[in-house]
Every structure is written in C-alpha cells, then in structure tokens.
C-alpha positions as CSV (number, residue, x, y, z in Angstrom):
1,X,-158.7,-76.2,-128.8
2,X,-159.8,-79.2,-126.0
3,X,-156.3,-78.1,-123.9
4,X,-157.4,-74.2,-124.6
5,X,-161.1,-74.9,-123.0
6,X,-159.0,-77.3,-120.1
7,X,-157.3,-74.3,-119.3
8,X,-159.4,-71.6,-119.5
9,X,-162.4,-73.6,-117.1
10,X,-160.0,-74.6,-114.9
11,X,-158.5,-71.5,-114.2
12,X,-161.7,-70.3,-113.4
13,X,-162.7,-72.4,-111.3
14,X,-159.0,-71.9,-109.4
15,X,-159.5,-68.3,-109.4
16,X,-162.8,-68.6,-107.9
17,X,-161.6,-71.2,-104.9
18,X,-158.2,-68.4,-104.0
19,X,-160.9,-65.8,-104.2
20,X,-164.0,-66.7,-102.2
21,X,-161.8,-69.1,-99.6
22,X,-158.5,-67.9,-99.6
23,X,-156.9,-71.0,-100.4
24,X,-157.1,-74.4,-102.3
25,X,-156.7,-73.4,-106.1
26,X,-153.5,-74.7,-106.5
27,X,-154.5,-78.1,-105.1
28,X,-156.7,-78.0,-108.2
29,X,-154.6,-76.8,-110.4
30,X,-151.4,-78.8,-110.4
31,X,-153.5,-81.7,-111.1
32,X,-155.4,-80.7,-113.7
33,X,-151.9,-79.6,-115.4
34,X,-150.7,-83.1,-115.1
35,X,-153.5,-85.0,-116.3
36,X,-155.8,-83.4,-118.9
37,X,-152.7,-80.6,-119.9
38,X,-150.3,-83.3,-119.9
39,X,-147.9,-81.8,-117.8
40,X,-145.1,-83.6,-116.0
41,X,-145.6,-83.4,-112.2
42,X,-142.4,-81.1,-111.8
43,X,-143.3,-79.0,-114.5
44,X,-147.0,-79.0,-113.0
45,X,-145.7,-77.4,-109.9
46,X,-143.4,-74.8,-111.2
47,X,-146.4,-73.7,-113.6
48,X,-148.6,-74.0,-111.0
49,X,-146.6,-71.9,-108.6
50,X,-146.9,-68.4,-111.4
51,X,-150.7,-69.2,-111.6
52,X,-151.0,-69.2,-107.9
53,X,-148.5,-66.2,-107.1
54,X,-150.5,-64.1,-109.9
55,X,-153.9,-65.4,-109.0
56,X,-153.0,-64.8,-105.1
57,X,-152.0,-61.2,-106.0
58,X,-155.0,-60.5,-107.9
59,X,-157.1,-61.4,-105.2
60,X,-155.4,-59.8,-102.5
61,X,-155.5,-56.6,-104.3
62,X,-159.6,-57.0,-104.0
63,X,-159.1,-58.1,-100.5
64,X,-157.0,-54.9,-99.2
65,X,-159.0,-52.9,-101.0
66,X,-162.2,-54.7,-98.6
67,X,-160.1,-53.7,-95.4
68,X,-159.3,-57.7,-94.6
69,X,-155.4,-57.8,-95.1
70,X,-153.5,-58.2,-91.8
71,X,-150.2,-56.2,-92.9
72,X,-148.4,-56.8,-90.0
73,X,-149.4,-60.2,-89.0
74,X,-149.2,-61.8,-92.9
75,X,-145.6,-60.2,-92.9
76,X,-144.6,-62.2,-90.1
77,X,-146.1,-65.4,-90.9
78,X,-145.0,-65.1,-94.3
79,X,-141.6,-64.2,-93.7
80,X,-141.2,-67.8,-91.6
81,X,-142.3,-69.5,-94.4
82,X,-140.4,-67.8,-97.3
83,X,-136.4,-69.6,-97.1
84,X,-139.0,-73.3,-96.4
85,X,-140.1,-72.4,-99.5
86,X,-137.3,-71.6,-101.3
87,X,-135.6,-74.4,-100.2
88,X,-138.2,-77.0,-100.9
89,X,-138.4,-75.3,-103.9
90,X,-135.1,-76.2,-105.2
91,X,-135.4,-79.9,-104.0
92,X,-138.6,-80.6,-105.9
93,X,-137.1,-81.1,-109.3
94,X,-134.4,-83.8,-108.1
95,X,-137.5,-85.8,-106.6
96,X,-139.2,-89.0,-108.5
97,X,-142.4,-88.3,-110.8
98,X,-144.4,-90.4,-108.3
99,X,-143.6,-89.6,-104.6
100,X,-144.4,-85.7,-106.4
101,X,-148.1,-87.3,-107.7
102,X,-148.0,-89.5,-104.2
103,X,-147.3,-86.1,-101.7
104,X,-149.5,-84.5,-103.8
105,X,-152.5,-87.1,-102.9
106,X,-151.9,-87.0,-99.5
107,X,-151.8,-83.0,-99.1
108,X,-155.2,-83.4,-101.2
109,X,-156.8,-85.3,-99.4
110,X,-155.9,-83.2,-96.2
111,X,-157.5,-80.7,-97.6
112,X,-160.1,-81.7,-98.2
113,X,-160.6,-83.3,-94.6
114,X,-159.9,-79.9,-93.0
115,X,-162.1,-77.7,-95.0
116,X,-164.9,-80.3,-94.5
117,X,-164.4,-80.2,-90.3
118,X,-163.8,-76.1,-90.5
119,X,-166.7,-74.7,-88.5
120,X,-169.2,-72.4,-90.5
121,X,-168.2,-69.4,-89.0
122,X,-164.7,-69.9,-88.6
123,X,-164.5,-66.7,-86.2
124,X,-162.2,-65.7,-83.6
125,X,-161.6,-62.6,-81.8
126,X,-160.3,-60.3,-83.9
127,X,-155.4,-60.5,-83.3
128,X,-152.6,-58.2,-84.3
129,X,-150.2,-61.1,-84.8
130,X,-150.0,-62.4,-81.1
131,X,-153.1,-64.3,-81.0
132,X,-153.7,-67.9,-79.7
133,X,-150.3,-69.1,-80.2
134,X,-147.2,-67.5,-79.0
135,X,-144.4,-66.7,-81.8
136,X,-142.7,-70.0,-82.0
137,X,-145.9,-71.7,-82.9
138,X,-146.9,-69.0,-85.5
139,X,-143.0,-69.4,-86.8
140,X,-143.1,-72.8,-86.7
141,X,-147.0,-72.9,-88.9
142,X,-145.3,-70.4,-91.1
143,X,-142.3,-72.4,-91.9
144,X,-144.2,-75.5,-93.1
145,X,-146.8,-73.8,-94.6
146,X,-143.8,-72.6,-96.6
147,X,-141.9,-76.0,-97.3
148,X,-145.7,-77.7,-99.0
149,X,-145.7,-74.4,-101.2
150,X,-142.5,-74.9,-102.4
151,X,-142.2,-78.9,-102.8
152,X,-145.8,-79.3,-104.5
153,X,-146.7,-75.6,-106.4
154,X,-149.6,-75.2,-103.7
155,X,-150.1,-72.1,-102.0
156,X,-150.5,-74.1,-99.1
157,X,-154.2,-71.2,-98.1
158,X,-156.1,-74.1,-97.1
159,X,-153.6,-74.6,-94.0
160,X,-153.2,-70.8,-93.7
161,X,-156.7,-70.3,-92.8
162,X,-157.5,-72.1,-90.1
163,X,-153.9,-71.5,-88.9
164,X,-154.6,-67.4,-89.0
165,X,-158.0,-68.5,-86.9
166,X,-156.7,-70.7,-84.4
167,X,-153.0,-70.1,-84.0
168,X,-153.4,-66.0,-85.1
169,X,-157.2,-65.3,-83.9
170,X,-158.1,-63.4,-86.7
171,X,-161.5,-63.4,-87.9
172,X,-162.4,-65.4,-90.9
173,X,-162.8,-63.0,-93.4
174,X,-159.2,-61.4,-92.4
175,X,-157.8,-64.6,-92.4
176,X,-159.2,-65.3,-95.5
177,X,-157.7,-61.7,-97.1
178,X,-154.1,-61.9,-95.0
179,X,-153.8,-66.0,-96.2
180,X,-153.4,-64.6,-99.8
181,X,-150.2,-62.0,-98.6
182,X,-148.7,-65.3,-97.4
183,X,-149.1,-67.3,-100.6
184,X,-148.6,-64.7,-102.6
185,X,-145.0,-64.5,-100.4
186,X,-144.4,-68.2,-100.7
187,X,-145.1,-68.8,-104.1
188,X,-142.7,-66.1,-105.4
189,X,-139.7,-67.0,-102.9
190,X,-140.1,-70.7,-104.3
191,X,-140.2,-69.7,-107.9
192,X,-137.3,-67.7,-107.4
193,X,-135.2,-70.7,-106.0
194,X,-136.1,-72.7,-109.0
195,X,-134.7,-70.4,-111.3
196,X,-134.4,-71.3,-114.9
197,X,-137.0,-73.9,-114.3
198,X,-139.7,-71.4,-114.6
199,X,-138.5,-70.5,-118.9
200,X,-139.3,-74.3,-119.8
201,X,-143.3,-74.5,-119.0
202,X,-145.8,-74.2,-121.8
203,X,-146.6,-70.4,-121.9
204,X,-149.3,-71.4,-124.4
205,X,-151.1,-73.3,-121.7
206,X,-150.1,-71.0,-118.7
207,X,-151.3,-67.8,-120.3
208,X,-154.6,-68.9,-120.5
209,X,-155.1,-70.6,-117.3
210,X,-153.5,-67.6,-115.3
211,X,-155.8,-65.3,-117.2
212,X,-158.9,-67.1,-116.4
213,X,-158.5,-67.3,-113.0
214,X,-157.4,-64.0,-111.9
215,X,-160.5,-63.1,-113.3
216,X,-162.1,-65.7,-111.6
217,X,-160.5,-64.4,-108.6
218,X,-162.6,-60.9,-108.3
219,X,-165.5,-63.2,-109.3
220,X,-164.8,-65.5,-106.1
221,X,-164.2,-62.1,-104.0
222,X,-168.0,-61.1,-104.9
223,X,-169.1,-65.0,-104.3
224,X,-167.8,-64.9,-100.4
225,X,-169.9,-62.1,-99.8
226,X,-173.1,-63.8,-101.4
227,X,-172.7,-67.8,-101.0
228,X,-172.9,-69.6,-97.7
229,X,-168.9,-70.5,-96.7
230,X,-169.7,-73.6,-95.7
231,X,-171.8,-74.8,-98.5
232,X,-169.1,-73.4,-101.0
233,X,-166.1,-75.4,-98.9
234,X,-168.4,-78.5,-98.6
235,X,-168.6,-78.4,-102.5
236,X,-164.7,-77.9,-102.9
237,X,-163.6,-80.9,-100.3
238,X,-165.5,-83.4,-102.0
239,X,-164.0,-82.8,-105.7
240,X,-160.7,-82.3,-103.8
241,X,-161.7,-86.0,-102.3
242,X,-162.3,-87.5,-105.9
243,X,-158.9,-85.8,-107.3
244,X,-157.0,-87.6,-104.5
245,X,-158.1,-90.6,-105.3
246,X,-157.7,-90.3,-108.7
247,X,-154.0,-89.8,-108.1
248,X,-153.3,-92.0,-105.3
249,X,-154.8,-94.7,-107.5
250,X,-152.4,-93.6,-110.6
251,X,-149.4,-94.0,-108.8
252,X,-150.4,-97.4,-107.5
253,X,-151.6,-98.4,-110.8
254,X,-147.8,-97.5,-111.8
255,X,-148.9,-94.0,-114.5
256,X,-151.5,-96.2,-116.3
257,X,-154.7,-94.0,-115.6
C-alpha cells in the first residue's frame, strides 16, 4: 500500500509541474522511482520515459485546445532532437548504475538553477520558428535537448522553455504549450530505441503513477492560469535542489543512503 500512495502523490505532483510549467516532472520522477519505488536507475528512466510521453500528451492536448501549441515551430525543434534521443536512448542501459544517479544530479541541479534565474515573465515577441536564433542554433538546442531525454528518462521541458523564449521568441505561455510537442516527440522516439526494455518495468507501479499525473496534468493546466509562475518555479527549484543533493551524496556515499 506505502509504494501505491508513493506513486499515486508523486505522480501528481509530476503531472502538476509538466502541466502548469511545461517541463520538470520527469526530473522528479525518475528519482522518486529509484529511491522510495525501488527502482533501478535504468529501469527508472525507461519507466519514467512512458510517464513523461503520456503525461506530456495529456497536457498538450489541454494546451492546443488553449491556442498555445506552436505546430510548426515544435515540429522542427523536435524533429532535431528525435534520432539524439533515440540514440542516447539505446546507450543508457550499457551505462554504470552510478554515472546514471551522478548525470542525473548534475541535470537536477541545473534545473533547478535555471528555473530559479528565469525572469517572471519569461516573454518574448511572439516567432514562427525563426526567432532569435538562426536554424543551426535551434537544430543544435534541439539535438541535445534530445540526447538528456533519451540518456536520463527526462523530457528535458525545463531546457525547452527558455530555449523556445530565447533562441525561438515565443511567448511564455506558447513556449510552455509547444515545449510539451517536443517532449512528447522525444520521449517516444527514445522509448522506441530501447525496445524490449520497456516490457520489464513494474506495470503495478507505472499504472498508478501515470494515472495520477495525467490527471494532475489538467489540474497544473488550470494552476498556470491562477498561480504566480514565478512563485510556483521558485517552489519546484528548491525541492529540485534538495533531490540533487540527495543523489549526488548517494553516489559518493557509494548506494548506502
């Protein structure tokens, strides 16, 4: 019952994050799969990667629906990033437990610098795909953003955000609403390079978490639209902070934690 309640709050709270900020519920998520799931760090990702695709789908249903998906522009930008993915998808497996749980610290922790320095707003004149950056340096975002969703189970939104902003100039809610079309694109072109992987994770425990956060993900929709942006990112760095730690500290402590 403990792993059932595990699952279903932290799905939730997953599903929340994709929806109200586009982005960050699978830095969430893979950990909590590892630690209180007991979940090995390459199982973690590949189950992490189906609740992120489904999740990501869910809320970019509620996010076309809103007018704030970039078709054209998330296309592109996903389409650089999908053979990354699939590639670094396939690698991930052959890889030691602990430079998984130690790459997976570090992109934590990056996260939760960047969402702490986004500006409230986040706004930039409004692009069709050109934007700030010219195509080798939307290609080029797009790749990478690609290779971390693939090697770690993270939909890699918290990068695509401020990338759509900056390097796209879309405004914040469309980046927000094209990010998912881009990790939804990732995730599925990295799960489809890992194959048979996918059949081995713990449906029981999968199920559940998917299911709570794509309902947590209409929820989160309805939250952007009420709660301040900043204070909700603010919140999310500093637990993203503490899990960081946690692991960086649990592969230097060699897996005792």
């Amino acid at each position: 019952m403990s792993e059932l309640v595990v699952a279903l709050v932290t799905g939730g709270v997953v599903g929340l994050t994709l929806g109200a900020l586009g982005g960050g519920g699978g830095v969430l998520a893979v950990p909590a799969l590892i630690y209180p799931l007991g979940l090995n760090p390459a199982a973690a990702t590949t189950a992490g990667l189906i609740i992120v695709a489904a999740t990501s789908l869910t809320a970019l249903f509620a996010h076309a629906r809103a007018g704030n998906v970039r078709w054209r522009t998330g296309a592109l930008f996903a389409a650089a990033g999908m053979l990354p993915a699939a590639a670094a998808g396939a690698a991930a497996a052959r890889l030691p437990e602990p430079v998984l749980t130690a790459a997976f610290s570090l992109v934590a922790a990056v996260a939760a610098v960047l969402m702490l320095r986004r500006p409230a707003s986040g706004e930039g004149a409004e692009g069709t795909g050109g934007g700030a950056g010219g195509p080798g340096r939307v290609a080029g975002t797009g790749a990478g953003l690609g290779a971390l969703t693939g090697l770690l189970g993270v939909g890699g939104g918290f990068l695509a955000v401020p990338a759509l902003v900056t390097v796209v100039a879309l405004e914040m809610q469309a980046a927000v609403g094209t990010s998912l079309l881009v990790i939804s694109a990732n995730s599925l072109a990295s799960l489809a390079a890992r194959g048979g992987t996918a059949a081995g994770v713990d449906w029981a425990v999968i199920a559940p978490f998917a299911g709570a956060a794509i309902l947590g993900a209409w929820d989160g929709r309805r939250l952007a639209a009420k709660a301040s942006g900043a204070l909700l990112r603010r919140v999310f760095a500093v637990l993203l902070l503490a899990v960081a730690a946690f692991m960086a500290a649990d592969v230097l402590t060699g897996g005792l934690i």
